[in-house]
N, C-alpha and C positions, 0 to 999 in steps of 0.2 A: 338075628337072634333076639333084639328086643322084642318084635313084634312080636314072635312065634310065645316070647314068655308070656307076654301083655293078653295072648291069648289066650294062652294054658291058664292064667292065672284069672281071665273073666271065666269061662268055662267053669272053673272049680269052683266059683262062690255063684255064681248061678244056680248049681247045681246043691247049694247047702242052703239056697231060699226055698221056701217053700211054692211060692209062684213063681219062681224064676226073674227071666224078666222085669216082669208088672210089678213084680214087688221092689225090684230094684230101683225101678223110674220112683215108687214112693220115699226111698228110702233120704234123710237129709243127704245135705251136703258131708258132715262132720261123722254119720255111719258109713257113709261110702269111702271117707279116708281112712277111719279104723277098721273096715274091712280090708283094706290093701296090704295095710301097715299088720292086720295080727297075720300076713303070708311070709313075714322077714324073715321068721325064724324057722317055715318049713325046713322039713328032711329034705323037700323034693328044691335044686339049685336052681329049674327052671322058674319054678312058684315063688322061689323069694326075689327071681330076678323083674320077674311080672309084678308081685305088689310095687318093687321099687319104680318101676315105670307107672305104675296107678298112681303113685301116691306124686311122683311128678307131676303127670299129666294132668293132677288136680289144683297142687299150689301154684301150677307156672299160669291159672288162668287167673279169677278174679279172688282175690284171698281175705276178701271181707270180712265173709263171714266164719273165716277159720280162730276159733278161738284158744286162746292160749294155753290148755289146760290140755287140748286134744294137740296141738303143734309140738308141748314139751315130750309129748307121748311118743309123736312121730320120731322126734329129734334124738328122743332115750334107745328107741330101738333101731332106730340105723347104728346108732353108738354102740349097742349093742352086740352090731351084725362085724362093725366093722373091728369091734376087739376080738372077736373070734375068726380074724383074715388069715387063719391057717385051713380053713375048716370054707372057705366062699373060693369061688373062682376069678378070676384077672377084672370081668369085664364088670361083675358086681361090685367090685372094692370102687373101681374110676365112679361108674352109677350114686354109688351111697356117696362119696364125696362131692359131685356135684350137687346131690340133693343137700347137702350140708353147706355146700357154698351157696347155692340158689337161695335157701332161706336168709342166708345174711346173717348179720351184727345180732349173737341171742343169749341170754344168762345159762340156759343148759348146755349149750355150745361152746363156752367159755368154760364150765365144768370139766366138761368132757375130753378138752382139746389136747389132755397129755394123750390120747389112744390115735389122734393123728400125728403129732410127735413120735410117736414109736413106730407107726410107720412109716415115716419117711428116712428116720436110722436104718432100719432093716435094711440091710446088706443086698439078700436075696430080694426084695423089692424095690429096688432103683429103678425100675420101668414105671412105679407111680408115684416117683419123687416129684416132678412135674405137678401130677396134680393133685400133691398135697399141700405143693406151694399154692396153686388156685386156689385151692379149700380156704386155706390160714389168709389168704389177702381177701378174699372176699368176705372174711369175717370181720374187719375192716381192723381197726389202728389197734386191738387186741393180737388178732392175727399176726398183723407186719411186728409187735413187739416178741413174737415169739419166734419168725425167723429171723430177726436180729441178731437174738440167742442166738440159736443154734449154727448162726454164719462168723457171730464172736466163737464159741466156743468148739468150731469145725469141728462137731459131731462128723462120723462116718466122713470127713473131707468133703462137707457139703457148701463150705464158705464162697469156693468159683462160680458155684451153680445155681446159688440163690442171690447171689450178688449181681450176677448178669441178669437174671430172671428181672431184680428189681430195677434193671435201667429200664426197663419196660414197662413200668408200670405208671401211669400217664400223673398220679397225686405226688410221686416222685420225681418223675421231672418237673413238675410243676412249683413243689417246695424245698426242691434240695439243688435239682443240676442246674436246672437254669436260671434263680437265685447267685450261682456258683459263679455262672458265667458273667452276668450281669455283675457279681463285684469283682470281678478279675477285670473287666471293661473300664469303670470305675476305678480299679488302682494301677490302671498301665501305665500313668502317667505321660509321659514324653515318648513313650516305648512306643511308635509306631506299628511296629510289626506286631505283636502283642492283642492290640485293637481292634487293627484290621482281623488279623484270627478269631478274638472274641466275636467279631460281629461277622465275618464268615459263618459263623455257629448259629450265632442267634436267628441270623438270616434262613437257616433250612429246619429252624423249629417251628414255625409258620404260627401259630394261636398262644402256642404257651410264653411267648415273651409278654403277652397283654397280659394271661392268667395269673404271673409271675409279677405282673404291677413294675415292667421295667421300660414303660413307653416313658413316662418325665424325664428320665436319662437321654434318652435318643430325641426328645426334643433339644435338651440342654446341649449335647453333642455336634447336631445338625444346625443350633443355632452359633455356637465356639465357631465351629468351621475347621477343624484341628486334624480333623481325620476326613476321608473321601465321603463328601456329602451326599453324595448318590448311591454310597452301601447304605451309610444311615438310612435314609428314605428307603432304601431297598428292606431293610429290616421291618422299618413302618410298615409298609406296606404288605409284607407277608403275616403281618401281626395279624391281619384280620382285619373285619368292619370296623374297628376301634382304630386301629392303625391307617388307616383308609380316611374316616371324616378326621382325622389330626393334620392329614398332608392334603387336604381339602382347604381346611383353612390356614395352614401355611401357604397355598398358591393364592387364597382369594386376600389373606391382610398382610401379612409379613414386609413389612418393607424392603428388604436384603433380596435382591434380584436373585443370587448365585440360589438362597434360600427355595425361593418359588422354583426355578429350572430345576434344582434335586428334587421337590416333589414332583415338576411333573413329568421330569421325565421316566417315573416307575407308576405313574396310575393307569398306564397304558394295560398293565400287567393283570392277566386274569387269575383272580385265585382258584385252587384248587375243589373240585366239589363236597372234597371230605373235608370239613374244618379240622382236624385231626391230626392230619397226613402229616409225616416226618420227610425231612430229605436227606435226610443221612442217618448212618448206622451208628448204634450206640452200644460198644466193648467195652471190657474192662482192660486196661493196658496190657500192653504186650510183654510177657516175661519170658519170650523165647530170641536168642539171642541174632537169629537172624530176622525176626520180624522187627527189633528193633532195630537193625543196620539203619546209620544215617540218620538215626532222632533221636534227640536230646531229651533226660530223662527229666522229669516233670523237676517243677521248679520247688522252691517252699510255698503252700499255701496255697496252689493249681490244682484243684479239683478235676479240671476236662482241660483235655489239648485238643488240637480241630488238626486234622492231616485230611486235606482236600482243594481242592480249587480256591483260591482265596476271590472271586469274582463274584460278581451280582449274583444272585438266581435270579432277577430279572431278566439277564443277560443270559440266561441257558435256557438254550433251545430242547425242550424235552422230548421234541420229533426226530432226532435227528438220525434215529435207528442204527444202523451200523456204527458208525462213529462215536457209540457209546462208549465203544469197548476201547477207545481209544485215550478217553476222557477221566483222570485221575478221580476215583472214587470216592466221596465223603465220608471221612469217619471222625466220628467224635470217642478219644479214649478218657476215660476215667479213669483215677487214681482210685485202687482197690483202699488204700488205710484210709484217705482224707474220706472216701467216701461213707467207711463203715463210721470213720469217728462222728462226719455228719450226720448220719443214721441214730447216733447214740444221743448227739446233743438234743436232737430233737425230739425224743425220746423221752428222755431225762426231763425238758420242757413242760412235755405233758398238757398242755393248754389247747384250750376250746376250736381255736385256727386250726391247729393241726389235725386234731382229729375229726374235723368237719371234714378237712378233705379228702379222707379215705370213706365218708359216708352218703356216695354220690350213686347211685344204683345203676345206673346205665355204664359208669366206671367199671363196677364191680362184675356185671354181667361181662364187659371184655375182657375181663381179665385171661378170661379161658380159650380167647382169641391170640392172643399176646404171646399165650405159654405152653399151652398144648402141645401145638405144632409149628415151632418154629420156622420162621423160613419160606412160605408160604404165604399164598394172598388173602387177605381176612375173610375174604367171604369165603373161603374153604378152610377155615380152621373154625376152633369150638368143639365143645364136651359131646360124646355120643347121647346125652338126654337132651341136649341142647337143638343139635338136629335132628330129632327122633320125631313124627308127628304122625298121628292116627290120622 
């Protein structure tokens, strides 16, 4: 369908040049996007669905020279197109909102953003609740303050749906849960059991414990000696290269023998090729009374409980095929209020850290990875513009 628009839609402005073609190849960069863009608002659905693939096809390459004055234009009439979603079909509305998330973080877009808010209350539009949440995160720390609202204030009973959405969201893990877990690690005290679960966790988040700034802990830990020295080090070392040269030089100076055998007996361990990659599932707690059979309800002040293997991931063999299914699953739950409250404090904060980290562009591009299509392996999820290519 996109192509067949993309084509109907070269066709017709071809056809309102005077040379065709040849005039075309003269035409700039910034008249070939206000030629896409005045198709938004055709009668004909195929033609508006075609400018909206022109006017991708042009930002997602080099955007240098797209200047600001012709971008607020673009931005006004998709806004345009998308207040009028009574009147556009299914596959236009998802279209216009990627192209609204693809541009990112933008003062008309922040205008504009109560007409994606009203559609994601629509009732009858819950098929692009999804990716309206995309749109609002990729508009970066604006965006996420406006699904907060609407998860405080469960609009349409959206609070489960965007709450779960944001455990996925990688600037979220990285300033709220794993933060979360690292002072729960930090106030277990004597609580052995407590610790070892903390660091079960932290162990199958693999990079975000170093992003998180919680590697001096796990030195301090692995130096005590208070809890099993070979998780610790197992934590190090799923951290990443940073976790890696710390239990480096723990094996080459550390006087404490037991010290050096916990480094090295995890440097054997080959990281994973996604720096990324998660090892466990991240829910919002269980309020169904037989999923909770057998667990204790969060405690005061427990952000994430870990229900999984309490063992190394060094220690797990990831080949071992069938006998997977035999192997207790990792999940990491969340606490739906501590987590919104976290949401708020941070919020409320308002400072230059935070909303750095929602303005990382390669972040933002996944996001539509993340939420689209949940449940699936990333290389086959992502926006219909997104894998669309001439």
């Amino acid at each position: 369908m996109l192509e067949a628009s993309f084509c109907a839609v070269s066709d017709t402005i071809l056809q309102t040049l005077d040379d065709g073609f040849n005039q075309w190849m003269q035409l700039t960069y910034q008249d070939k996007l206000l030629q896409f863009c005045s198709m938004l608002q055709n009668v004909r659905k195929d033609l508006r669905l075609g400018g909206l693939v022109g006017v991708y096809q042009l930002i997602r390459g080099d955007t240098s020279q797209l200047q600001d004055d012709i971008l607020n234009v673009i931005i006004e009439e998709v806004f345009l197109a998308l207040a009028d979603f009574e009147a556009q079909e299914a596959v236009f509305l998802v279209a216009a909102l990627e192209v609204i998330g693809f541009i990112g973080p933008n003062e008309k877009s922040f205008e504009r953003i109560q007409v994606i808010r009203q559609l994601i209350c629509e009732p009858h539009l819950a098929h692009l609740q999804t990716n309206c949440m995309a749109c609002l995160l990729q508009l970066g720390y604006e965006g996420l303050r406006h699904l907060v609202e609407l998860a405080t204030k469960d609009y349409n009973r959206l609070q489960p749906l965007i709450l779960a959405n944001l455990l996925h969201i990688r600037a979220i893990q990285r300033v709220i849960l794993t933060p979360s877990i690292l002072s729960q690690l930090n106030n277990a005290g004597s609580n052995q059991m407590q610790r070892v679960e903390n660091l079960a966790m932290l162990n199958r988040l693999g990079q975000l414990v170093w992003e998180a700034g919680g590697l001096p802990i796990l030195v301090s830990l692995i130096e005590e000696g208070n809890v099993d020295r070979q998780l610790v080090a197992s934590v190090l070392r799923t951290s990443g290269k940073e976790g890696e040269a710390i239990l480096l030089k723990l094996l080459k100076y550390h006087k404490n023998e037991r010290v050096r055998m916990a480094a090295a007996s995890v440097l054997s361990y080959r990281l994973p090729a996604n720096p990324y990659k998660l090892h466990l599932e991240m829910t919002l707690e269980a309020v169904d009374h037989l999923q909770m059979k057998g667990r204790s309800s969060f405690v005061p002040g427990q952000v994430c409980r870990y229900v999984g293997p309490m063992v190394s991931l060094t220690l797990v063999d990831e080949d071992r095929g069938g006998e997977e299914h035999f192997v207790e699953r990792p999940v990491m739950e969340v606490n739906t209020r501590d987590f919104l409250a976290s949401l708020h404090r941070m919020l409320a904060l308002n400072n230059d850290y935070f909303i750095h980290q929602f303005d990382f562009v390669d972040e933002r591009k996944d996001v539509l990875k993340s939420l689209l299509v949940p449940g699936q392996e990333s290389s086959s999820r992502g926006g219909i513009m997104q894998n669309f290519s001439m």
